[in-house]
ROMIDO-346843 format. One record per residue (C-alpha): x, y, z. Coordinates in steps of 0.02 Angstrom, whole numbers, plus 50000, padded with zeros to 5 digits. Example, Ala and Ser with C-alpha at 12.3 -4.5 7.8 and 13.67 -1.06 7.14 Angstrom:
2
@px: 50615	py: 49775	pz: 50390
@px: 50684	py: 49947	pz: 50357
***
This chain:
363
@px: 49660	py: 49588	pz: 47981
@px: 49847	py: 49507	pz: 48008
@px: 49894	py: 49430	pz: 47834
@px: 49883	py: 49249	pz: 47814
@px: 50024	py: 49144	pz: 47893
@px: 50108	py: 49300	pz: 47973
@px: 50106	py: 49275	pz: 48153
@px: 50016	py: 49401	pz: 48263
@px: 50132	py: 49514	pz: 48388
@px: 50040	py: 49537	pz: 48550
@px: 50120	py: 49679	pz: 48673
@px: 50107	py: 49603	pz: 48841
@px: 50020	py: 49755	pz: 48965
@px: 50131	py: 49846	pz: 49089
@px: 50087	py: 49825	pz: 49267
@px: 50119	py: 50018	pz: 49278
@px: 49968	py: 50063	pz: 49139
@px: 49855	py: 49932	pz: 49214
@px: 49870	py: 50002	pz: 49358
@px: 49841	py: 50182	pz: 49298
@px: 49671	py: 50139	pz: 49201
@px: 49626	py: 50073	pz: 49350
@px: 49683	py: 50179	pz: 49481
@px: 49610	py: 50323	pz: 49343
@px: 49428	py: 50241	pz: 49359
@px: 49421	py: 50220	pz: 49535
@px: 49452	py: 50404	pz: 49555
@px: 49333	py: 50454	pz: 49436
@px: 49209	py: 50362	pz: 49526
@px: 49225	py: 50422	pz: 49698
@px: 49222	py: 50589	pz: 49629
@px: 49060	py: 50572	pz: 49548
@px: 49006	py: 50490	pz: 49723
@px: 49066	py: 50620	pz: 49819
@px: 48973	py: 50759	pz: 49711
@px: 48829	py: 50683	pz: 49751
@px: 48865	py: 50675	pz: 49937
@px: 48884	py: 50871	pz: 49938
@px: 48756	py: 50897	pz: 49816
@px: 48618	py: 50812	pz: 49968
@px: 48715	py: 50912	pz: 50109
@px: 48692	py: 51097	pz: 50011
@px: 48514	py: 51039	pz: 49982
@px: 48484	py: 50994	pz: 50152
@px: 48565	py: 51142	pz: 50212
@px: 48600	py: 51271	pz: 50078
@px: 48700	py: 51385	pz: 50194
@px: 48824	py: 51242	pz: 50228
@px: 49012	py: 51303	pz: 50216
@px: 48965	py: 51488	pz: 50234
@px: 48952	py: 51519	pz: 50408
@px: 49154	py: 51495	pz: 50393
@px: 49163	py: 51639	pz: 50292
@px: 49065	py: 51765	pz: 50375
@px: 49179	py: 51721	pz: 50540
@px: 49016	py: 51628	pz: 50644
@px: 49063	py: 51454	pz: 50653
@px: 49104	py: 51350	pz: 50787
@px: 49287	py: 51308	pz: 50825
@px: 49395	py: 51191	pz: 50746
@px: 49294	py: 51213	pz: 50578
@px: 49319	py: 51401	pz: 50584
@px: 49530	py: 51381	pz: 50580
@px: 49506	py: 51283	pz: 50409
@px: 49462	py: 51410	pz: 50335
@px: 49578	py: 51397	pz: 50159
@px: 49475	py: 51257	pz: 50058
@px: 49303	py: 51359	pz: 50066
@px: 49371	py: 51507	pz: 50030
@px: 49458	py: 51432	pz: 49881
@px: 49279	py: 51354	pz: 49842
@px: 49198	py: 51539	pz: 49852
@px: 49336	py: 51620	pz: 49751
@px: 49286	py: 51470	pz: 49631
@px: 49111	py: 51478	pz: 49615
@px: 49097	py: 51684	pz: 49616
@px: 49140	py: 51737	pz: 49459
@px: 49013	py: 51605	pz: 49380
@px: 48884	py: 51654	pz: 49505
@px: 48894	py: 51454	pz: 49538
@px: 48843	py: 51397	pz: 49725
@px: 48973	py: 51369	pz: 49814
@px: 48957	py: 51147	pz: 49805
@px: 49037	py: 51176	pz: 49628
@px: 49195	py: 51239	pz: 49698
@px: 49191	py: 51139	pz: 49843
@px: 49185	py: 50968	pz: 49697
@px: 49288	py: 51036	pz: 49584
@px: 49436	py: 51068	pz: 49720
@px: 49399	py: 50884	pz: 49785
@px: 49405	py: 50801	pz: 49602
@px: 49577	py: 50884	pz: 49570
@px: 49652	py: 50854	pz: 49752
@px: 49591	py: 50660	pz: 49727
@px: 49662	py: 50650	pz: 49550
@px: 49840	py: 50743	pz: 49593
@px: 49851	py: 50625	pz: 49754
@px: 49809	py: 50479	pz: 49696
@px: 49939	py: 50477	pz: 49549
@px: 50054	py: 50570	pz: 49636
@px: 50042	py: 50407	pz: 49774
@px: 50069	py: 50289	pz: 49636
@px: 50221	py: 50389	pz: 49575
@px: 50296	py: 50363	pz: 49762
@px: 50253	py: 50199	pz: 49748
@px: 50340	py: 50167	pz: 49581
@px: 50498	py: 50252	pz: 49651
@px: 50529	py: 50153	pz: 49802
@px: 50651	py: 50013	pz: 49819
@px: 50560	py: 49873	pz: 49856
@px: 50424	py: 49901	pz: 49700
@px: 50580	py: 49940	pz: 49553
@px: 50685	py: 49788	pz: 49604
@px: 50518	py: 49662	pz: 49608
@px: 50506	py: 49517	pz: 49469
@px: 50339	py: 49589	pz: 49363
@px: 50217	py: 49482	pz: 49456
@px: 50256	py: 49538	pz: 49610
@px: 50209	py: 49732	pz: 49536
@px: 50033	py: 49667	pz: 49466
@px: 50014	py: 49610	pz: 49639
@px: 50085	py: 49781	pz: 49710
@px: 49968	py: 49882	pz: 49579
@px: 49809	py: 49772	pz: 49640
@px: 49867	py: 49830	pz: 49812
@px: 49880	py: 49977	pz: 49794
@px: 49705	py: 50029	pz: 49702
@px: 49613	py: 49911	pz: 49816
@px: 49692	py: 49997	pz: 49985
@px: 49650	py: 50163	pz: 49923
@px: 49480	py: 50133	pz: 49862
@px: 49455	py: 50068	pz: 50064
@px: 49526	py: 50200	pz: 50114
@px: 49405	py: 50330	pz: 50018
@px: 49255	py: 50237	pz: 50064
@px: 49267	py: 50303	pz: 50222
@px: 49264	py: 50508	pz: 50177
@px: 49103	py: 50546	pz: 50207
@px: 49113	py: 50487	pz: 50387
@px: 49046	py: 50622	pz: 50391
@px: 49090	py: 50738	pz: 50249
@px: 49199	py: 50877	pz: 50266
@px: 49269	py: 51006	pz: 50138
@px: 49439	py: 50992	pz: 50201
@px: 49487	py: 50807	pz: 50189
@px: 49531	py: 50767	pz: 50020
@px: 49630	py: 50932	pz: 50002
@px: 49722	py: 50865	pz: 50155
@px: 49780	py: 50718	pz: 50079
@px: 49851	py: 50778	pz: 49920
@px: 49940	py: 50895	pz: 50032
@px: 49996	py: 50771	pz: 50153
@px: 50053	py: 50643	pz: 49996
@px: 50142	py: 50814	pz: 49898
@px: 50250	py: 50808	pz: 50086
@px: 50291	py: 50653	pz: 50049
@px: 50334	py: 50663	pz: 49882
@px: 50474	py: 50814	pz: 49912
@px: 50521	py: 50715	pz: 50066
@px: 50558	py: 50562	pz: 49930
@px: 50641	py: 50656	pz: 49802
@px: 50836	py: 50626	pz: 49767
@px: 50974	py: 50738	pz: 49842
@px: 51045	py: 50876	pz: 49717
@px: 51131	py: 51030	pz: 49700
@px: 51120	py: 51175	pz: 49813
@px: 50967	py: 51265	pz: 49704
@px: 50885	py: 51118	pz: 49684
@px: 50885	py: 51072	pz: 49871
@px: 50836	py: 51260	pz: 49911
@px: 50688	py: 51254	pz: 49786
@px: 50649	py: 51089	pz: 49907
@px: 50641	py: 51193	pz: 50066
@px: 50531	py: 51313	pz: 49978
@px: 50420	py: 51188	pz: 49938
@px: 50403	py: 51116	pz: 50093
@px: 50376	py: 51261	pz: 50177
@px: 50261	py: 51326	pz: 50063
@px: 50143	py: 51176	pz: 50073
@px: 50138	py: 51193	pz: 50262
@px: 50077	py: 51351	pz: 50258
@px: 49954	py: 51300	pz: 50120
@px: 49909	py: 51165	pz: 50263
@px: 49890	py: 51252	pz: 50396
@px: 49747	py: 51377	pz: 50327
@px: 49677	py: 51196	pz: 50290
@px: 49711	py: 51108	pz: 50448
@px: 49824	py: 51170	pz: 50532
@px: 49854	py: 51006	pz: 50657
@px: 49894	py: 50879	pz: 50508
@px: 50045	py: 50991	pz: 50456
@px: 50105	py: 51017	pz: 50638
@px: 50118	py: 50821	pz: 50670
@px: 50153	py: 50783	pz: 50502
@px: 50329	py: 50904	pz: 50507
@px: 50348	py: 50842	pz: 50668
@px: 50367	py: 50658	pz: 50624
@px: 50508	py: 50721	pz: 50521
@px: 50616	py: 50775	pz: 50647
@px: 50645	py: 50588	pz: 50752
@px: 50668	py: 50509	pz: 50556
@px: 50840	py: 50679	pz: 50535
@px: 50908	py: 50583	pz: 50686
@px: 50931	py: 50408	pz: 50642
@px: 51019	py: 50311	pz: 50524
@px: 50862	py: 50332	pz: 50397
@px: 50895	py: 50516	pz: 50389
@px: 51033	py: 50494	pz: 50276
@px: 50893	py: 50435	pz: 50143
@px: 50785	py: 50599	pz: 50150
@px: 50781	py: 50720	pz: 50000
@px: 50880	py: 50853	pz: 50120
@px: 51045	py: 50832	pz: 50211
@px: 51016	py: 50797	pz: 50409
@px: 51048	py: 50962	pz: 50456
@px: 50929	py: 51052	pz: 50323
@px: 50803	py: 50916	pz: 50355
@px: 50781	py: 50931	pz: 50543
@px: 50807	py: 51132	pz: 50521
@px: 50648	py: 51131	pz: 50382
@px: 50544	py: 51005	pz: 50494
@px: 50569	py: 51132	pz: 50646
@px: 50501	py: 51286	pz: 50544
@px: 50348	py: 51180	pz: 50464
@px: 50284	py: 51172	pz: 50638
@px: 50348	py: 51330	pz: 50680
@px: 50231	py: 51368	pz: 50509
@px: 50096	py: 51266	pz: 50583
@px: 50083	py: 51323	pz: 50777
@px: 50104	py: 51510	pz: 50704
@px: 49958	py: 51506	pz: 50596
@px: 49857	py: 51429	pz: 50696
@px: 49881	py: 51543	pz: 50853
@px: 49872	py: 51709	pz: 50740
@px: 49697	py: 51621	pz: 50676
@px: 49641	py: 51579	pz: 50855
@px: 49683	py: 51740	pz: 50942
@px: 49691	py: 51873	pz: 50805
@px: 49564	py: 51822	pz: 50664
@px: 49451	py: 51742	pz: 50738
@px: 49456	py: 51748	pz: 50961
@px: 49242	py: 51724	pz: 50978
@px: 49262	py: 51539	pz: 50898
@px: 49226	py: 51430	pz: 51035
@px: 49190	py: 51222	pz: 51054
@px: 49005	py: 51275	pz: 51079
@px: 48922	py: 51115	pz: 51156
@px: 49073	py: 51004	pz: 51107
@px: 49161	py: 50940	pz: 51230
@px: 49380	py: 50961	pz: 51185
@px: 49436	py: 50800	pz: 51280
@px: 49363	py: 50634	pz: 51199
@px: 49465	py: 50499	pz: 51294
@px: 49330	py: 50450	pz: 51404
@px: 49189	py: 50458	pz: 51290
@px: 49313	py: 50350	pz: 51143
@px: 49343	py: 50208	pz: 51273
@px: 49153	py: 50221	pz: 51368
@px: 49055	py: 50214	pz: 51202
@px: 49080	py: 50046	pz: 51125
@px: 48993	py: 50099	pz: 50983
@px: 49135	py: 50212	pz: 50930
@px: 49247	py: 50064	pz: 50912
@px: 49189	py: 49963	pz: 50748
@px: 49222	py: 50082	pz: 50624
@px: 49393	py: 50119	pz: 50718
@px: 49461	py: 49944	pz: 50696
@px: 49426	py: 49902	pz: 50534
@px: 49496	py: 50069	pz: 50460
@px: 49649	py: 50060	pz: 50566
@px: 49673	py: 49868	pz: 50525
@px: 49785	py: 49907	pz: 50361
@px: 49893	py: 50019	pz: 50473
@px: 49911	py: 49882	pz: 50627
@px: 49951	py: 49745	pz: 50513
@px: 50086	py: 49872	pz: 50412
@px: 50147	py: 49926	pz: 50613
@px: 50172	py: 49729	pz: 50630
@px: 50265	py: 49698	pz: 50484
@px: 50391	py: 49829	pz: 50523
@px: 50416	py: 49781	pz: 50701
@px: 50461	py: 49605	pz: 50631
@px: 50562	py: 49628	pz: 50487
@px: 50641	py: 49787	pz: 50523
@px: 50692	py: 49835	pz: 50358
@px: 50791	py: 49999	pz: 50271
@px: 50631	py: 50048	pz: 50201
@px: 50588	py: 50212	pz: 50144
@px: 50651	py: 50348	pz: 50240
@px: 50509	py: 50471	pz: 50161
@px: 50341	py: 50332	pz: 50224
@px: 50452	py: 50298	pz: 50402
@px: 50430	py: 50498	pz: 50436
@px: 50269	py: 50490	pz: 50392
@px: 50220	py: 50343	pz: 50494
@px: 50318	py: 50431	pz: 50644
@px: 50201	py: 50594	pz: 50608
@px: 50030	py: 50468	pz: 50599
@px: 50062	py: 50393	pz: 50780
@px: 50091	py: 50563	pz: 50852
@px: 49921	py: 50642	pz: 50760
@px: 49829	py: 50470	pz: 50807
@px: 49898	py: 50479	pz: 51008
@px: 49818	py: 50653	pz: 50990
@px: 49650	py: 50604	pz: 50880
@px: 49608	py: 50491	pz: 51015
@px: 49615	py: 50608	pz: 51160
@px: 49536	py: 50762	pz: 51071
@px: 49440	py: 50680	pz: 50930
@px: 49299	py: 50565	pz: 50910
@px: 49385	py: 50397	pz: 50850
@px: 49230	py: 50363	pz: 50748
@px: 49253	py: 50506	pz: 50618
@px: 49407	py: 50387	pz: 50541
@px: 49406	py: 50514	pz: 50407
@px: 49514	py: 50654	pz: 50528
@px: 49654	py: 50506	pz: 50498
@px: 49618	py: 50474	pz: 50313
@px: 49758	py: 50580	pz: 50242
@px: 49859	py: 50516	pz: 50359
@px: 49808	py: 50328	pz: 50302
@px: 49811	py: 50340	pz: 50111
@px: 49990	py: 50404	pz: 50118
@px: 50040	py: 50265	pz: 50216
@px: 49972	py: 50144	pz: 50061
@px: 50151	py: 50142	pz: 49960
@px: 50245	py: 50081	pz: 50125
@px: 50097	py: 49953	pz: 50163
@px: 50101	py: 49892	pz: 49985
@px: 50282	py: 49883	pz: 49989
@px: 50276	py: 49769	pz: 50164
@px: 50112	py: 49658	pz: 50078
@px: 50241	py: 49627	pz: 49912
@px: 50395	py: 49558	pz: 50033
@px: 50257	py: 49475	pz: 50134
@px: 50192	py: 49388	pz: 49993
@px: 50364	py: 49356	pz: 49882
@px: 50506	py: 49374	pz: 49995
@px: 50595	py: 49476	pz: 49875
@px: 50707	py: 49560	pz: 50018
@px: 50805	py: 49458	pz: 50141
@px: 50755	py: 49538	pz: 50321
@px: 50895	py: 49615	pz: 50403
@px: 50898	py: 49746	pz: 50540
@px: 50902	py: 49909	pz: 50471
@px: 51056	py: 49982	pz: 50433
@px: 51131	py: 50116	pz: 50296
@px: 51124	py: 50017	pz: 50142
@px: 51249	py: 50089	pz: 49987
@px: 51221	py: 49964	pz: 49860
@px: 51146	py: 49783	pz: 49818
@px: 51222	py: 49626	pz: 49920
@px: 51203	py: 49461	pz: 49890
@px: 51081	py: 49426	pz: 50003
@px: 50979	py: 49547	pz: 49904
@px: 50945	py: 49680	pz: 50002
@px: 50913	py: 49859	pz: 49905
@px: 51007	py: 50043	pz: 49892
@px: 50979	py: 50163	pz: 50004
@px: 50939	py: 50317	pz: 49897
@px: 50771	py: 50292	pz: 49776
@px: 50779	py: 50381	pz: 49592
@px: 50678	py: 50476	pz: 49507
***
């Protein structure tokens, strides 16, 4: 109890740690969710998941290979089933992603120069667009998805990070490369179009903003899918050549347009994504080089999802969507407070008066 007639010293709360006790229980919960979700699928089929690993599964599930193996190397020496791995590997790829999404988030432009209201609304924002997002992973459930995204947000993350020395930018490279070879033993198309987005971003004006010089950008982005196409050829034709599409058909166009029913749950996940396509068509903004190479990488995967894929299974996209939330949430806070004067994009080296922000994030 405060002594009598001293006055009592309340510490206003951070948007930052409101958002990370929230953000924190959010992800807690769809992790307990989604154990139960594999939990029914190994009881309704306890041999779920190994089919991959004996080599007898149908194509494309027998290329994505890396996340159940993972799960088996897991669950062996415990003599667990194999769910166990399979949740554990989801609860720590949802965790690491989802913080490591808020981090980008914190680090952009837009967010650090905002008056504190406008980053309670950003924080909202942001754990209300991801927990949409995640609703829709078990649509229907698949081991690789949420491994996916914290792979496709770590991408973004190095992609974010501020220019150093020589070592640091070759530890970078390393990096990068390394997670798209992690990616493509998980799914091998996400890090082809994901590098790929890179390349268009080296050669504009934003590509001055990306953690590597243009040169070593565009160079890195060129072996990722180099990575990519590699791994997935020597899976195709040497590992595994008697996958096949069984009674799937490859080409989905026709079915995606002919089937109405395919189209609900296709516009309301994508509406986030059309409204943050609108924004940047209209205010054409320096924004962040890192989300803008992403975002070139999503329309290439999505031109592709909706030829080969059904359009109905929104979670293929998913990792594609959540780490498009920190440029969405950055477009919703200068759509709500007009912190940033619009302006056509153009190299920006420090703050004007009309209050437009630097170039280069920190860490």
């Amino acid at each position: 109890m405060p002594r009598p007639g001293r006055p009592i010293v309340v510490t206003p709360l951070s948007p930052q740690r409101a958002t990370r006790v929230a953000l924190l229980i959010s992800l807690l919960s769809v992790c307990y969710l989604n154990y139960g979700t594999i939990r029914q699928v190994y009881l309704s089929y306890p041999d779920a998941g190994m089919e991959v690993l004996r080599g007898t599964a149908h194509a494309p599930e027998q290329y994505r290979v890396g996340v159940l193996w993972c799960a088996f190397r897991l669950s062996e020496p415990f003599s667990l089933k194999l769910r166990y791995g399979a949740t554990v590997i989801d609860a720590v790829s949802l965790l690491v992603a989802g913080f490591l999404l808020l981090h980008v988030l914190e680090r952009t432009a837009v967010y650090r120069r905002s008056r504190v209201e406008m980053q309670w609304l950003g924080g909202a924002a942001f754990v209300l667009l991801v927990q949409f997002y995640l609703m829709w992973v078990w649509t229907p459930q698949r081991a690789e998805t949420l491994p996916t995204t914290l792979l496709v947000v770590l991408t973004l993350w190095l992609w974010q990070l501020k220019r150093g020395s020589l070592r640091r930018d070759c530890g970078v490279i390393a990096s990068l490369l390394g997670v798209a070879l992690v990616q493509s033993l998980v799914r091998a198309d996400v890090a082809f179009f994901l590098n790929a987005g890179v390349l268009p971003v080296t050669l504009s004006p934003l590509g001055r903003r990306l953690s590597l010089r243009r040169r070593a950008a565009a160079t890195t982005s060129v072996a990722a899918v180099l990575i990519a196409g590699g791994v997935q050829l020597y899976l195709s034709r040497v590992v595994y050549p008697q996958a096949n599409y069984g009674y799937v058909k490859l080409w989905q166009l026709r079915p995606n347009l002919v089937h109405v029913l395919r189209w609900p749950s296709f516009v309301l996940f994508m509406g986030p994504l059309a409204w943050l396509a609108g924004q940047l068509k209209r205010r054409r903004l320096a924004v962040d080089a890192s989300g803008m190479a992403l975002l070139a990488g999503a329309a290439m995967y999505m031109a592709a999802w909706v030829v080969v894929g059904k359009i109905d299974e929104v979670r293929i996209f998913l990792p594609f969507a959540i780490g498009l939330t920190p440029l969405t949430v950055e477009m919703a806070m200068l759509w709500v407070g007009d912190n940033v004067v619009s302006e056509t994009v153009r190299p920006v080296s420090s703050v004007s008066a009309s209050g437009s922000f630097p170039s280069q994030q920190t860490e």
